[in-house]
C-alpha positions as CSV (number, residue, x, y, z in Angstrom):
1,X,0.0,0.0,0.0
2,X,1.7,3.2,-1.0
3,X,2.2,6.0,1.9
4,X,-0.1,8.4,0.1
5,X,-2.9,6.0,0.6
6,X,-2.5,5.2,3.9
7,X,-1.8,8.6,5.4
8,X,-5.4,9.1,3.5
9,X,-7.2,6.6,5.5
10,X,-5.4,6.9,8.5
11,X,-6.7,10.5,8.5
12,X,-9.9,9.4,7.7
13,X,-9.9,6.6,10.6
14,X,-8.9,10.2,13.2
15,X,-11.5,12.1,11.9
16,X,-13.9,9.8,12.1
17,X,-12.6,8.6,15.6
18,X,-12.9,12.8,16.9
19,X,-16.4,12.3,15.4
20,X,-17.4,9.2,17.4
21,X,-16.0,11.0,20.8
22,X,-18.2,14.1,20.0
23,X,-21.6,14.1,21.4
24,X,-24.2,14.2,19.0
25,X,-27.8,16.0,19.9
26,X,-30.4,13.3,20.1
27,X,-33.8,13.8,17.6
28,X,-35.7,16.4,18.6
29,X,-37.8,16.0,21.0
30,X,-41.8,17.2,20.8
31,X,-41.4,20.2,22.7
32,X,-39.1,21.6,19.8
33,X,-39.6,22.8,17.0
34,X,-40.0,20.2,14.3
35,X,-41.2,20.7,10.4
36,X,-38.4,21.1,7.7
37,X,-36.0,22.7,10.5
38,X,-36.2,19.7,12.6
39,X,-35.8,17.4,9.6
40,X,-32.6,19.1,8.3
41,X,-31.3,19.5,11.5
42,X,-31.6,15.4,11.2
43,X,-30.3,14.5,8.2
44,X,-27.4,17.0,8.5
45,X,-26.7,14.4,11.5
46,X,-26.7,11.3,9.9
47,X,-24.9,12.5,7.1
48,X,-22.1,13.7,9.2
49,X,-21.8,11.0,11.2
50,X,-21.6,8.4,8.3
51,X,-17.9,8.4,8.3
52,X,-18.1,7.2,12.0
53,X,-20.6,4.4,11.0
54,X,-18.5,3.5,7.7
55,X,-15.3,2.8,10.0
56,X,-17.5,0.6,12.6
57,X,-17.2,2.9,15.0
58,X,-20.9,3.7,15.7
59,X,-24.2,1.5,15.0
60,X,-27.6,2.7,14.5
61,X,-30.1,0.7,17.2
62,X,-32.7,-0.9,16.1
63,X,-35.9,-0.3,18.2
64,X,-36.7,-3.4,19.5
65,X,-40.2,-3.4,18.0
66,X,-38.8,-3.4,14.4
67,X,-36.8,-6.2,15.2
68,X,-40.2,-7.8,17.1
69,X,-41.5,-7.4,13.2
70,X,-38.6,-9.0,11.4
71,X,-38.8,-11.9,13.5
72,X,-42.6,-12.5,13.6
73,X,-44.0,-10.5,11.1
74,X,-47.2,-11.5,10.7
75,X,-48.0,-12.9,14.4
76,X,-51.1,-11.5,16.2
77,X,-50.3,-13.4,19.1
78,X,-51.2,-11.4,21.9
79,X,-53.1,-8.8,19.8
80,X,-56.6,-10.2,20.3
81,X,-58.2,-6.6,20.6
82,X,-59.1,-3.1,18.9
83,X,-56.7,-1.4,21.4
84,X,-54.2,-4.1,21.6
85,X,-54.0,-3.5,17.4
86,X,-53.8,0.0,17.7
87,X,-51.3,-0.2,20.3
88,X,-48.8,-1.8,18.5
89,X,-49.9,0.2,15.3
90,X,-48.8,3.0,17.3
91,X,-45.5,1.7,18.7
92,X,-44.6,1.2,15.0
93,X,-45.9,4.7,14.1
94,X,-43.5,5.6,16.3
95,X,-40.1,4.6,15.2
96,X,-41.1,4.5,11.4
97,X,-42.9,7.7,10.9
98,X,-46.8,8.3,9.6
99,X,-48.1,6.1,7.6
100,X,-49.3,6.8,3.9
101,X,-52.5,8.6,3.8
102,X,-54.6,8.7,0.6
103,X,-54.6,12.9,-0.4
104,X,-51.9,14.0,1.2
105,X,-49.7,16.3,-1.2
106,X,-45.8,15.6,-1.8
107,X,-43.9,18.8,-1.4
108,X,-39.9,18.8,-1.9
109,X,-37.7,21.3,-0.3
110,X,-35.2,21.6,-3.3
111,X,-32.8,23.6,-1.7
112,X,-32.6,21.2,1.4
113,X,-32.4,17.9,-1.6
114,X,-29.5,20.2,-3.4
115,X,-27.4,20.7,0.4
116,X,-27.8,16.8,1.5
117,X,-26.8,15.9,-1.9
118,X,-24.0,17.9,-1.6
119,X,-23.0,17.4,2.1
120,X,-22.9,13.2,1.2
121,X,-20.5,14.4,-2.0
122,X,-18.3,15.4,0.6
123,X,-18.6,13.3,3.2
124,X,-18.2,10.4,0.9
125,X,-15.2,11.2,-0.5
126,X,-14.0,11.4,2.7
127,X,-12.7,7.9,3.0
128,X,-11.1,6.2,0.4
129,X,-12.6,2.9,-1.0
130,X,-15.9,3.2,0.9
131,X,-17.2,0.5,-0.1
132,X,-14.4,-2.1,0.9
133,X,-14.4,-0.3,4.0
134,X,-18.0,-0.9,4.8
135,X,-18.0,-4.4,3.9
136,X,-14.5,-5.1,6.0
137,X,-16.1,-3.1,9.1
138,X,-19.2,-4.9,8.7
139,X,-20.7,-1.3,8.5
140,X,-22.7,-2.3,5.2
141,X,-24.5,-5.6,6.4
142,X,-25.5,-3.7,9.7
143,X,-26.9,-1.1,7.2
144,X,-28.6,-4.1,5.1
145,X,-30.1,-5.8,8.6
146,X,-31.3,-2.1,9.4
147,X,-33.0,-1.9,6.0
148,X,-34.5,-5.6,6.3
149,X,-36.1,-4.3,9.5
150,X,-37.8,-1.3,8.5
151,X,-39.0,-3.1,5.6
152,X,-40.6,-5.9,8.0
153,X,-42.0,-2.7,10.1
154,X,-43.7,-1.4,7.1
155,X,-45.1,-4.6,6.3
156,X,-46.2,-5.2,9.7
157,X,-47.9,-2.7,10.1
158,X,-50.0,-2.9,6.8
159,X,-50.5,-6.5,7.9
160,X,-52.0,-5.2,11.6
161,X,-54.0,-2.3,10.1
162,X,-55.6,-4.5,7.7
163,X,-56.5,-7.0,10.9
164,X,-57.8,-4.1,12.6
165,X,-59.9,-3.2,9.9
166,X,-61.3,-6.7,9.2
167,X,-62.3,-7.0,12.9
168,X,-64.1,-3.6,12.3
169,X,-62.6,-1.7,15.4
170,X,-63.0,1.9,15.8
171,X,-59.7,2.8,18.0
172,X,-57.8,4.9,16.0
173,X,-53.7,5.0,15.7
């Protein structure tokens, strides 16, 4: 490996090391204020954190009711009724977002697109064969399990709110 390379990625490994020691704000929390602020305070986050999670240095946690979903996705064990349904509906409203609702309009901040496009430009470039990296710090699989579980969320929760609408409840989520 010629010196050039590896004074790149060792440089890369200390940045990313200084970014894993820093504390980084948790989401915001209700009381704040949310709407397109909150969200690009968010992804400005994650994007500038990826170096520390390409490394292996950090690991996103996955709520333990997404990984409830992968597991058992279509279980209703315990989920015998209306509020027991929307219950859960809620818990995985929680940690995946709203759901799709028929009407709503799609409005696109193109500024904020144009900045996180740019900010992962950089922060991507940052360290040197990405890719490799990811796979050798087992950052991409963790990123493929994390993907595998929100899918299983989604489809959980279309599975429980089409339950909850074949027992005709009226608790709403």
């Amino acid at each position: 490996m010629n010196s050039k390379l590896c004074l790149t990625v060792g440089a890369a490994l200390l940045l990313a090391t200084s970014a894993a020691q820093a504390q980084v704000k948790p989401p915001a929390k209700p009381t704040e204020p949310g709407g397109r602020w909150g969200q690009t305070k968010e992804k400005a986050t994650e994007i500038g954190t990826q170096p520390v999670r390409d490394v292996g240095l950090s690991k996103r946690e996955i709520p333990p009711i997404l990984e409830k979903a992968y597991n058992d996705t279509y279980s209703v064990k315990g989920l015998r009724t209306c509020v027991a349904l929307a219950n859960e509906i809620k818990a995985l409203n929680a940690v995946l977002g709203p759901d799709y609702q028929v009407g709503n309009e799609y409005s696109e901040n193109r500024a904020g697109k144009l900045a996180e496009a740019g900010g992962k430009a950089v922060v991507n470039s940052i360290i040197p064969f990405r890719g490799l990296v990811r796979e050798l710090t087992g950052a991409a699989p963790n990123d493929r399990h994390m993907n595998a579980v929100v899918d299983a969320g989604l489809a959980r929760r279309g599975f429980l709110r089409g339950v909850h609408l074949k027992q005709g409840c009226k608790t709403k989520f």
